[in-house]
N, C-alpha and C positions, 0 to 999 in steps of 0.2 A: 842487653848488648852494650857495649863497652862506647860504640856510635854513638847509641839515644843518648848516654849520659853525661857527652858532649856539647847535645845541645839544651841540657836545663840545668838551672841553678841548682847550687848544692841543696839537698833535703836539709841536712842539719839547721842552714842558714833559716832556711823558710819553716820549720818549724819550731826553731827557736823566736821567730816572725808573730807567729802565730799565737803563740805563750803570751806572748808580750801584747798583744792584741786582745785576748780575751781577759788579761789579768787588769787592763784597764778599764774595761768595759765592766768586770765587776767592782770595779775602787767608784766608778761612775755610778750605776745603780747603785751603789751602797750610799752615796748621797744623793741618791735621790734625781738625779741629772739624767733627761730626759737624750737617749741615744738616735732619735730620730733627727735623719738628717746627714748620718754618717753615710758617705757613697761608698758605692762599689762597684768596679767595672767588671765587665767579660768580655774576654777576647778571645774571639772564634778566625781561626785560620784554615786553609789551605793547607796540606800538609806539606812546611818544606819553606814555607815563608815565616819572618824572623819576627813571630811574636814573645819568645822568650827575651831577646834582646831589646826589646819595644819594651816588655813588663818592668825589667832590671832598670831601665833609664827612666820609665814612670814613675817606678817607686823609689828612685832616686830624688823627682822632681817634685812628686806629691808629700816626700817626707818632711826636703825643704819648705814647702811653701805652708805647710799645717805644723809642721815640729811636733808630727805624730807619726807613731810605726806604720806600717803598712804593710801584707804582706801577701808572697805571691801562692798561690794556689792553684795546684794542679791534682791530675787523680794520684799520685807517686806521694803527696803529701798527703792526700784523703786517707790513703792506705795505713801511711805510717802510723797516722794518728789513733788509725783503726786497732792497732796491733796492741794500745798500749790503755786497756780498758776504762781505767780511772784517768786518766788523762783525758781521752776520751769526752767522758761525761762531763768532765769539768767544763774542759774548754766549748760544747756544745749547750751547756746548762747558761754560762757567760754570756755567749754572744746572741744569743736569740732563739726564740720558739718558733715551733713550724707551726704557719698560716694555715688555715682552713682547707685555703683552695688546692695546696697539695696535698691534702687526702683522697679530696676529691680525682685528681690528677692520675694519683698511685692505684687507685682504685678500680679505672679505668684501665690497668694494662693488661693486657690477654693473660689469661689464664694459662694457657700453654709454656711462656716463658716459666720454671721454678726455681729453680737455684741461679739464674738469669735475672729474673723478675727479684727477686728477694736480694739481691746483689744493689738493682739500679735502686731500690726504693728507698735502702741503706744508705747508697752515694747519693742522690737525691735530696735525702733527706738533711747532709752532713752540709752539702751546699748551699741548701736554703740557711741554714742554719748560721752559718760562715756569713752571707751575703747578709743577711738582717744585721750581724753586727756591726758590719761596716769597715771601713778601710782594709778592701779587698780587693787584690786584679785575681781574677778568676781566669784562667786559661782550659778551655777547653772543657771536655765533659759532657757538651752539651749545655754548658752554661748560662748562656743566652737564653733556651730554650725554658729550663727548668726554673729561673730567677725570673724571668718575661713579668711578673705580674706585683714583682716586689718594687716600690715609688723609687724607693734610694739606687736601684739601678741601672745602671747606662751600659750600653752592649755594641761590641767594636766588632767589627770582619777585617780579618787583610786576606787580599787575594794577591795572586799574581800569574803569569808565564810560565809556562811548562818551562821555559830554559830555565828563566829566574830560580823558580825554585829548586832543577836540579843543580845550578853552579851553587846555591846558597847550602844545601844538604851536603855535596863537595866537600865545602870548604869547611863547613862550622864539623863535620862528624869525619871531617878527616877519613873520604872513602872515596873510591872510583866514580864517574859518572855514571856507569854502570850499576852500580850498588845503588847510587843514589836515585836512578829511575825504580829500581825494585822496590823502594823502602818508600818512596811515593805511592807508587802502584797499590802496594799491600797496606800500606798507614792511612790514607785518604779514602781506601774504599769500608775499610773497618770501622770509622768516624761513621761515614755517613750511614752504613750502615746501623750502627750502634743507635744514632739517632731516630732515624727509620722505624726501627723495631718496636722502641722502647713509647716513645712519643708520636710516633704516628706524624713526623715532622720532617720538613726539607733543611737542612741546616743551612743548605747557598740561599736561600728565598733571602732577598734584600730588606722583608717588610720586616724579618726581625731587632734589624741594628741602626744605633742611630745613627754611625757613622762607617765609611767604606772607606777602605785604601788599598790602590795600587803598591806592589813594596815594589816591583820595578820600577817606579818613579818617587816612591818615598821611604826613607833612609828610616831606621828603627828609630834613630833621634827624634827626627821631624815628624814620626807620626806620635813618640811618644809625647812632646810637645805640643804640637795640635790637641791630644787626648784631655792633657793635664791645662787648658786651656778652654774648652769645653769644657769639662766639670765644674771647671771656677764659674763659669758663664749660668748656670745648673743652681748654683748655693743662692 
């Protein structure tokens, strides 16, 4: 829908991001330069509250402060990267190997799910993958959830107001209030379902994230600021 595409950064941008992300991380391994240490965030929201605009001003503020790429990550880029096989591999071969503990994890999902199941295990997989190499804001997916057990990462929540989030849907996707309570309704129960299913997990549960923010009291700047401030505090 012409709405959603409203509210997130251009693909092109973030995975041109991305390229440039794991092309470094192999010029690093090929001398020998030890990638641990590299962060990575996920930000899990609400649907309707302005984590895309928080990611844009983080990766603004973490580029400045390290004078290294960073780059933002959602399923829309997971996809794209999917479609392009040998790209694909590269950039997954790059940036890091999957941990033990998600096999364990993948292993674990019901049987029942098949072309479902073989779907998440894929994105999953592509995630962890992403997150070990570092200098990543991960949006959504589940990503808190699936990264939980990788050192290099830190996991953010916004929440907010049913008003809040319907004037911010309003305004950023250019649609009726009305539209914008439907595309809540329907987008927020698919998340947590998706979560639900897959992992066996609550994605509101607080114990996951290191940090909470109200967006009705905090501006995509100041939470992306606070974030980028926290990490430093982390190194």
């Amino acid at each position: 829908m012409m709405s959603d595409k409203l509210l997130v950064p251009s693909i092109e941008t973030r995975l041109a991001g991305l390229i440039e992300v794991s092309r470094r991380a192999k010029m690093a391994d090929a001398k020998a330069v030890k990638q641990q240490g590299k962060q990575t965030l996920t930000l899990s929201r609400e649907f309707g509250c302005e984590a895309y605009p928080t990611a844009e001003k983080l990766k603004e503020i973490l580029e400045e402060n390290s004078g290294e790429v960073w780059v933002i990550v959602d399923r829309a880029l997971v996809d794209e990267v999917a479609r392009h096989h040998d790209l694909e591999a590269d950039l997954l071969h790059n940036l890091g190997k999957r941990p033990r503990w998600l096999d364990d994890m993948l292993s674990s999902l019901s049987s029942k799910w098949k072309n479902e199941r073989d779907y998440f295990q894929l994105l999953a997989q592509k995630i962890v993958a992403i997150a070990s190499g570092g200098n990543a804001i991960i949006v959504g997916m589940g990503g808190a959830l699936v990264t939980q057990s990788l050192s290099n990462c830190y996991h953010f929540r916004i929440f907010g107001s049913l008003e809040y989030r319907i004037d911010s849907i309003a305004r950023r996707a250019k649609v009726s209030h009305a539209e914008a309570v439907e595309m809540i309704e329907k987008r927020q129960k698919a998340r947590e379902k998706f979560v639900r299913d897959f992992l066996d997990k609550d994605i509101n549960s607080i114990h996951h994230f290191h940090q909470l923010f109200n967006n009705d009291h905090n501006s995509a700047d100041i939470m992306a600021e606070t974030i980028a401030f926290y990490l430093s505090l982390q190194r």
